[in-house]
N, CA, C and O atoms as CSV, one atom per row, in Angstrom:
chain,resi,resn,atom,element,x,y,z
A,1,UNK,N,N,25.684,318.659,-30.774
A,1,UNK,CA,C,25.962,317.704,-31.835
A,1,UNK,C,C,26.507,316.388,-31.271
A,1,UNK,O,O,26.115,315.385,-31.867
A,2,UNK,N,N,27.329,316.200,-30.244
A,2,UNK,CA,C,27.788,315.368,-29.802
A,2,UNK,C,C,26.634,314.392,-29.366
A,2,UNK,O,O,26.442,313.333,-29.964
A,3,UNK,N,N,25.856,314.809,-28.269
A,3,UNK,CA,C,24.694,314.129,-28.003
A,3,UNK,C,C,24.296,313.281,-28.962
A,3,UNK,O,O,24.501,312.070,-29.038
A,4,UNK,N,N,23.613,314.112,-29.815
A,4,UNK,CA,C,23.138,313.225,-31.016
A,4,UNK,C,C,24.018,312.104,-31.731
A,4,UNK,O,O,23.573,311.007,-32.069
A,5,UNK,N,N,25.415,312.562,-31.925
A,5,UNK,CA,C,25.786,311.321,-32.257
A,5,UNK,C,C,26.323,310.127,-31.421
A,5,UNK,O,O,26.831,309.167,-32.001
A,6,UNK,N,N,26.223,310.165,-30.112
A,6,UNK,CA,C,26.244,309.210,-29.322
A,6,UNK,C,C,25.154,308.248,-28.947
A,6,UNK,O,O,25.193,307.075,-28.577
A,7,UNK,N,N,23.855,309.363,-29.217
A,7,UNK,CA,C,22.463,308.326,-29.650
A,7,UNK,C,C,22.293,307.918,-30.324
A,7,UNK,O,O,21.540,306.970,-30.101
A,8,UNK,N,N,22.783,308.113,-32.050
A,8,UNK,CA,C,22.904,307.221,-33.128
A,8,UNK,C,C,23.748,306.318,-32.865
A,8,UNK,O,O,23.474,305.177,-33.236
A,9,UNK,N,N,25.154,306.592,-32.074
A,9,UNK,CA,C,26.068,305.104,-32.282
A,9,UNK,C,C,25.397,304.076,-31.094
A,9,UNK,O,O,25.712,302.886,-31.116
A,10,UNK,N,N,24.668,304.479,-30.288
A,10,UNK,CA,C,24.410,303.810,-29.341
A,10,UNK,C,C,23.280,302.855,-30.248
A,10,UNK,O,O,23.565,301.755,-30.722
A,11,UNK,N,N,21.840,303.580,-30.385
A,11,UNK,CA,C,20.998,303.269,-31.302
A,11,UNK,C,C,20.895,301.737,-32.360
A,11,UNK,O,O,20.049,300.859,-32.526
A,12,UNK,N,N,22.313,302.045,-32.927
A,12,UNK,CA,C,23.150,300.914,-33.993
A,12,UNK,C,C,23.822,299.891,-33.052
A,12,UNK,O,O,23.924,298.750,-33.502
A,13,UNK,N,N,24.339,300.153,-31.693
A,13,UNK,CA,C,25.148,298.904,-31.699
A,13,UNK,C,C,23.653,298.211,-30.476
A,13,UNK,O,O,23.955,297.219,-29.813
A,14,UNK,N,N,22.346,298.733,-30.316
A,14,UNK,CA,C,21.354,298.391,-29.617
A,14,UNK,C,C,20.355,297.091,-30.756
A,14,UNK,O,O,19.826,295.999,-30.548
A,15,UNK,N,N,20.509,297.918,-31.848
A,15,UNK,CA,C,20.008,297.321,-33.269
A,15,UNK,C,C,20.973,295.640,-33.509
A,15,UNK,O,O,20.431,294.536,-33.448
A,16,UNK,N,N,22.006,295.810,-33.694
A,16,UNK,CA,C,22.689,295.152,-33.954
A,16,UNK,C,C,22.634,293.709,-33.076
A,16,UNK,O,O,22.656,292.540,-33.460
A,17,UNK,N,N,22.555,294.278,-31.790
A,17,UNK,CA,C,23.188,292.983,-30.369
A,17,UNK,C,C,21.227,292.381,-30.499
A,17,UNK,O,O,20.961,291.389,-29.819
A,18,UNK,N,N,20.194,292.937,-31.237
A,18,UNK,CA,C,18.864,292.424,-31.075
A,18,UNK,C,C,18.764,291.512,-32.027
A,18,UNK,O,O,17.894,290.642,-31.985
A,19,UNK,N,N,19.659,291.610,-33.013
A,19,UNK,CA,C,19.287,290.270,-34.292
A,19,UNK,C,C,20.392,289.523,-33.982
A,19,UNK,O,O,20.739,288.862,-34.960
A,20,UNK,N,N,21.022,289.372,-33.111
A,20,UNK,CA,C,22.439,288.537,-32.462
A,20,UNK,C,C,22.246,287.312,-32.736
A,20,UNK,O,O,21.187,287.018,-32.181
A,21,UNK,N,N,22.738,286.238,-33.382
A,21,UNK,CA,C,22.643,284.988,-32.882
A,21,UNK,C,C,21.089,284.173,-34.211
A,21,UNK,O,O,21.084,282.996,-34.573
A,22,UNK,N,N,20.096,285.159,-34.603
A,22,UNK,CA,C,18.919,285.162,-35.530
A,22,UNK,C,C,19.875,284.849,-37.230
A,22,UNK,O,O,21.030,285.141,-37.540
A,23,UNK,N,N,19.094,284.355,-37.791
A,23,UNK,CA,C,19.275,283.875,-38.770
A,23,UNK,C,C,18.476,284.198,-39.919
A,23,UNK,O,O,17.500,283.449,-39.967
A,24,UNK,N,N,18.519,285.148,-41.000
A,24,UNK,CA,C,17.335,285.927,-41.381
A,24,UNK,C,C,17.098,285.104,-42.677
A,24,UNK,O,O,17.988,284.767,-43.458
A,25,UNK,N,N,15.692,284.810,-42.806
A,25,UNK,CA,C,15.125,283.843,-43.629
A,25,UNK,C,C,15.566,284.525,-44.891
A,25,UNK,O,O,15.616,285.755,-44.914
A,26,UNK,N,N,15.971,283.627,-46.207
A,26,UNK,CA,C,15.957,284.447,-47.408
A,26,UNK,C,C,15.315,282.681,-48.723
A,26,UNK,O,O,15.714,281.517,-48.669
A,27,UNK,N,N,14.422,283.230,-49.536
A,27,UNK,CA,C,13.651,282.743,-49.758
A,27,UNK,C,C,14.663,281.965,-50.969
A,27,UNK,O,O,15.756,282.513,-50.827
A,28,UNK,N,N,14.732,281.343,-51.646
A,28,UNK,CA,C,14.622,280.771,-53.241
A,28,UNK,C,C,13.983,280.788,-54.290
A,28,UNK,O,O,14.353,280.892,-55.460
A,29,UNK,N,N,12.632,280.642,-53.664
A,29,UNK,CA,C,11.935,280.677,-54.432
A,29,UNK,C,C,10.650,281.578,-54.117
A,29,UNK,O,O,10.058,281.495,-53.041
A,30,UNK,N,N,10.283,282.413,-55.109
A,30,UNK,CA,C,9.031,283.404,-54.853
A,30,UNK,C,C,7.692,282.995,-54.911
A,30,UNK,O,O,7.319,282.229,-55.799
A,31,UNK,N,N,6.939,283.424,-54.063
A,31,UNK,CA,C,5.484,282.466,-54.235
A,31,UNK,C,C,4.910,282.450,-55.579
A,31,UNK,O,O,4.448,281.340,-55.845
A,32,UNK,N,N,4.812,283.132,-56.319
A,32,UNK,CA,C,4.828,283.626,-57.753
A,32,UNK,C,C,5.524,282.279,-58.625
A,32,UNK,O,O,4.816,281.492,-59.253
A,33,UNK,N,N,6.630,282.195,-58.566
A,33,UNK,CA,C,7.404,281.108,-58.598
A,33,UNK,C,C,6.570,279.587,-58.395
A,33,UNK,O,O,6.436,278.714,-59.253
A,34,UNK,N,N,6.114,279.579,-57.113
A,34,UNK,CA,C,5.821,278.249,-56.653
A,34,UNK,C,C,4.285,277.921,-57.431
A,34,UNK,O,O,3.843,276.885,-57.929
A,35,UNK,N,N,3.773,279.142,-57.303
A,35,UNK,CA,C,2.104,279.250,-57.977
A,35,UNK,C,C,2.297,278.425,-59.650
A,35,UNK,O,O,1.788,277.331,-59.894
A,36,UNK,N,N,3.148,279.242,-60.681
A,36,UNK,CA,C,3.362,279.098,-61.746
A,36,UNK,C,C,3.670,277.606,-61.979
A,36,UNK,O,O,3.220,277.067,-62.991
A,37,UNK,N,N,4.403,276.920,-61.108
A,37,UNK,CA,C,5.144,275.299,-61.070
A,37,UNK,C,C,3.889,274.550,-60.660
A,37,UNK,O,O,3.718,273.444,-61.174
A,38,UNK,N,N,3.060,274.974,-59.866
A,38,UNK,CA,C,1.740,274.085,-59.682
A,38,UNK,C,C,1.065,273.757,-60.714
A,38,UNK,O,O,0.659,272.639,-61.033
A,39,UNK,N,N,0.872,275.356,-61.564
A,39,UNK,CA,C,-0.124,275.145,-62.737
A,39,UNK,C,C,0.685,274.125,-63.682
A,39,UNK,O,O,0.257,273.045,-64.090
A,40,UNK,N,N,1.603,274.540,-63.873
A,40,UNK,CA,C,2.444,273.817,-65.055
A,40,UNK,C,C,1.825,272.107,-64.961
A,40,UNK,O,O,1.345,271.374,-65.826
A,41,UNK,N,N,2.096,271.909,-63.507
A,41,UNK,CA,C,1.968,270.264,-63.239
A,41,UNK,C,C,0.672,269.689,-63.944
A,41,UNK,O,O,0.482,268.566,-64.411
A,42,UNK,N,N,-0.175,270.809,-63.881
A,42,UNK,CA,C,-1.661,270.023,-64.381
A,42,UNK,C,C,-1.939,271.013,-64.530
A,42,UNK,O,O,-1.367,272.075,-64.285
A,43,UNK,N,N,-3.548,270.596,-65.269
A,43,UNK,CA,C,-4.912,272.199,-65.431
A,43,UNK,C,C,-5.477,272.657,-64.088
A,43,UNK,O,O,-6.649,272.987,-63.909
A,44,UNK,N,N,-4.736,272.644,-63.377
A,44,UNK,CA,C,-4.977,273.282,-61.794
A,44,UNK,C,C,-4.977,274.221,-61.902
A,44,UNK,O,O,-4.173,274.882,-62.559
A,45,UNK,N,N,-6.225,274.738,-61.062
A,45,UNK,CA,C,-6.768,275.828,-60.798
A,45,UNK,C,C,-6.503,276.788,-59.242
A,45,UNK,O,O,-7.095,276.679,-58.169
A,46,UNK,N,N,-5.708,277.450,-59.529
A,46,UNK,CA,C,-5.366,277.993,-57.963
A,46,UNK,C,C,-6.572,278.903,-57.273
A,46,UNK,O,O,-7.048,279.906,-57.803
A,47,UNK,N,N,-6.946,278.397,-56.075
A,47,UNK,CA,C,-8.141,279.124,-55.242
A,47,UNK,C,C,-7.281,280.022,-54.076
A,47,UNK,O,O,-7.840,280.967,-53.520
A,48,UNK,N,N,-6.270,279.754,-53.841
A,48,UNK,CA,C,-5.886,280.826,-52.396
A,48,UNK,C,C,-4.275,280.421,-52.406
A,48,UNK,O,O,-3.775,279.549,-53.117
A,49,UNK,N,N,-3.615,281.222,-51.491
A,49,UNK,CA,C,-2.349,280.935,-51.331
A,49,UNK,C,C,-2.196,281.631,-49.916
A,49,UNK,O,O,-2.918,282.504,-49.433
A,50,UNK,N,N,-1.267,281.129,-49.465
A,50,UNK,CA,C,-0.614,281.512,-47.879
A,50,UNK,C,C,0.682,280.962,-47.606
A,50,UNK,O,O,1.067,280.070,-48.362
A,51,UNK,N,N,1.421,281.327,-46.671
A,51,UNK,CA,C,2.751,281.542,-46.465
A,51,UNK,C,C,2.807,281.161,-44.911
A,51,UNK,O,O,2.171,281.847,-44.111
A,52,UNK,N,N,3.544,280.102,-44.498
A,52,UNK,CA,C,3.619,279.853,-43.319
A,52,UNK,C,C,5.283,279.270,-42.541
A,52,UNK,O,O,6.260,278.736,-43.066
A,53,UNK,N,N,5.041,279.619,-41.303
A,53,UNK,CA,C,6.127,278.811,-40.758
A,53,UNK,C,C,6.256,277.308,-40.240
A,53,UNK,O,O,5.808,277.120,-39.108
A,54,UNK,N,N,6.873,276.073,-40.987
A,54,UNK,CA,C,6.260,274.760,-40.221
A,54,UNK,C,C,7.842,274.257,-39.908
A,54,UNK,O,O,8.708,274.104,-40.769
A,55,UNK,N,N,7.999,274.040,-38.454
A,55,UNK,CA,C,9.064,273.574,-38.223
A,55,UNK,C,C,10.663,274.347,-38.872
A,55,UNK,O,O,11.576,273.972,-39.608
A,56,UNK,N,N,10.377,275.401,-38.223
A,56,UNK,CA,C,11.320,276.400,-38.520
A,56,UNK,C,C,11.598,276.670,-39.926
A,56,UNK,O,O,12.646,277.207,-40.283
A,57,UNK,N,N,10.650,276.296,-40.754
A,57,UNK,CA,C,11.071,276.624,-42.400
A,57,UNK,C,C,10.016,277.084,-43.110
A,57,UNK,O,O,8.973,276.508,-42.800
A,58,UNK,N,N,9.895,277.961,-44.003
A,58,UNK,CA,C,9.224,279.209,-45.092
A,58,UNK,C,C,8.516,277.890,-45.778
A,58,UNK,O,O,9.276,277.161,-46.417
A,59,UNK,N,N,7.166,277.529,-45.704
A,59,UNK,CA,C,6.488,277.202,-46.251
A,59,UNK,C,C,5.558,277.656,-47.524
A,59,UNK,O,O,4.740,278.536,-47.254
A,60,UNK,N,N,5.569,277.222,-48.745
A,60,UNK,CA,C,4.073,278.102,-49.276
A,60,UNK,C,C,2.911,277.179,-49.262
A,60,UNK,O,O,3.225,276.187,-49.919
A,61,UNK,N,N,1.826,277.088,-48.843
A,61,UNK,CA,C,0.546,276.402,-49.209
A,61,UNK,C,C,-0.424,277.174,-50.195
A,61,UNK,O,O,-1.018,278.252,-50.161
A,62,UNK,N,N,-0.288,275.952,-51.237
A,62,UNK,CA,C,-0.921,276.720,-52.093
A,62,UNK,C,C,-2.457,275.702,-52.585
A,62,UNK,O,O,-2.313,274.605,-53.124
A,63,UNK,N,N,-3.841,276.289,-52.291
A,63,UNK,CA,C,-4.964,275.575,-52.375
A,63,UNK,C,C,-5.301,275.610,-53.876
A,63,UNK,O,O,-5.385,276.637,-54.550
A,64,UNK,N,N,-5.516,274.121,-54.385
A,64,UNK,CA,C,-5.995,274.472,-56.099
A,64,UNK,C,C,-7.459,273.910,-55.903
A,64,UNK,O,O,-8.097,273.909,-54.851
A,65,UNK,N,N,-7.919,273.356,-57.331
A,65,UNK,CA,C,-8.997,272.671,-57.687
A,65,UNK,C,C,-8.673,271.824,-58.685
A,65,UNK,O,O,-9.050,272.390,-59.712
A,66,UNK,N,N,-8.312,271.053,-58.892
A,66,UNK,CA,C,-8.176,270.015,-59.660
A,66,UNK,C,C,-8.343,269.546,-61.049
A,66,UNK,O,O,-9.527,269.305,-60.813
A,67,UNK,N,N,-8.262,269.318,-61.864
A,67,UNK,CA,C,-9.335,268.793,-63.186
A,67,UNK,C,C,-10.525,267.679,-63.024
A,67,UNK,O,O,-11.340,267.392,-63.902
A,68,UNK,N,N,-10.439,267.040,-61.542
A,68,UNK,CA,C,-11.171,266.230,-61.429
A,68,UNK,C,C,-12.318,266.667,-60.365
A,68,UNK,O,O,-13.285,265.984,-60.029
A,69,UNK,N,N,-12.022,267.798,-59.977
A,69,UNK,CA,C,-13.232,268.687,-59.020
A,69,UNK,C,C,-12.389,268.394,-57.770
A,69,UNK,O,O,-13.102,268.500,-56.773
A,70,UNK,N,N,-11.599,268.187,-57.583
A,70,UNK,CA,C,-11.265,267.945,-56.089
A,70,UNK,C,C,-9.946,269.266,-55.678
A,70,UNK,O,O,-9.128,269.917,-56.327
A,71,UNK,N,N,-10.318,269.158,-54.370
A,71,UNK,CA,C,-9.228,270.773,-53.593
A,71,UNK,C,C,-8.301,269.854,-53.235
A,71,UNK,O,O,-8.584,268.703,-52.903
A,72,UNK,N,N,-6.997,270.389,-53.295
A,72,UNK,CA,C,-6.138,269.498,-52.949
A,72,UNK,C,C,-5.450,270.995,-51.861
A,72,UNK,O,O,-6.046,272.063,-52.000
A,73,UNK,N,N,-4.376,270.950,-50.973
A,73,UNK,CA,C,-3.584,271.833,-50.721
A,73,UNK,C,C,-2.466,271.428,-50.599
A,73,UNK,O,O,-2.284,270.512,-49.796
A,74,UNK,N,N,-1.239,272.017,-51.415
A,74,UNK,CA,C,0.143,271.200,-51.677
A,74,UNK,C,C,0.842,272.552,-50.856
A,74,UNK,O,O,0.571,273.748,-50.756
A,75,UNK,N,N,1.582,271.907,-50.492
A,75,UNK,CA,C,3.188,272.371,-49.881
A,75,UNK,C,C,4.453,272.565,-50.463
A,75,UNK,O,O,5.355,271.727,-50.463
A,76,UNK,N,N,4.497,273.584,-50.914
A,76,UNK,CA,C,6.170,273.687,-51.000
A,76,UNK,C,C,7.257,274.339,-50.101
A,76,UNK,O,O,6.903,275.103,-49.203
A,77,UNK,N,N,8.122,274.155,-50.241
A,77,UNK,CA,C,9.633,274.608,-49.525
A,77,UNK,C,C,9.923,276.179,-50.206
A,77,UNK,O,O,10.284,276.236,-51.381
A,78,UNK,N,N,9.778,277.205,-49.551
A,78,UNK,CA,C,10.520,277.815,-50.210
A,78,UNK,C,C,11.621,278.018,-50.295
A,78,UNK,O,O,11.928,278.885,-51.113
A,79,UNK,N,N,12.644,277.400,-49.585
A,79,UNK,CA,C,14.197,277.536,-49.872
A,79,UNK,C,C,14.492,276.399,-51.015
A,79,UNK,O,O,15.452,276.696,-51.726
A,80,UNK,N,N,13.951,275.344,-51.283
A,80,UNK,CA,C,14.250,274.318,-52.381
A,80,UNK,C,C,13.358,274.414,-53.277
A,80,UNK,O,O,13.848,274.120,-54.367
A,81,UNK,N,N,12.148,274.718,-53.353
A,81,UNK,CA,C,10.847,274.755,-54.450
A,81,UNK,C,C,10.245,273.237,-54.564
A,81,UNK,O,O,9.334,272.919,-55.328
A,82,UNK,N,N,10.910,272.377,-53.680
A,82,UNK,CA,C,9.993,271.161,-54.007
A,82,UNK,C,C,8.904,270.811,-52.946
A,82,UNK,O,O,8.762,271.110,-51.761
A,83,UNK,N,N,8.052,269.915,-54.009
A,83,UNK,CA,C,6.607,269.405,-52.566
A,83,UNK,C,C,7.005,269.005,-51.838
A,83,UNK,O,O,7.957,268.251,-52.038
A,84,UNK,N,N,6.473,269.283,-50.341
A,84,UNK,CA,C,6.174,268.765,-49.025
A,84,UNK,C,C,5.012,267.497,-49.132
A,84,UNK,O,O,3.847,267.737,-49.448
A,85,UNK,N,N,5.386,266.458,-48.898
A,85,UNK,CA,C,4.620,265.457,-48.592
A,85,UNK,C,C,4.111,264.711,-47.422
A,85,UNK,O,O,3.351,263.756,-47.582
């Protein structure tokens, strides 16, 4: 029994010293979220969505279609919810 619990405490403080110093992303806003605020803006039509890292920050790109036929792809923040320009 001992064994084993010297590999669990070991285990945890191995876990621990690996996210040392890391900073764990936590979002604001849900892509769901960001999708819904696009449409609102206009009769935009959402074609795709993706999630990226640009310059150390939680991006959403979200691709529409326009009312005027044109693809646009807008940027938001997901820690603030506003466009990237």
């Amino acid at each position: 029994m001992r064994p084993f619990l010297i590999l669990v405490l070991l285990s945890l403080f191995v876990a621990q010293t690996g996210f040392a110093g890391t900073t764990p992303f936590v979002a604001l806003v849900t892509l769901d979220e960001a999708v819904r605020n696009v449409m609102q803006q206009g009769q935009n039509k959402v074609l795709a969505t993706r999630t990226e890292t640009i310059a150390g920050k939680r991006v959403y790109i979200i691709k529409v279609l326009t009312p005027k036929g044109r693809i646009q792809h807008i940027k938001i923040d997901a820690q603030s919810g506003r466009t990237i320009r």
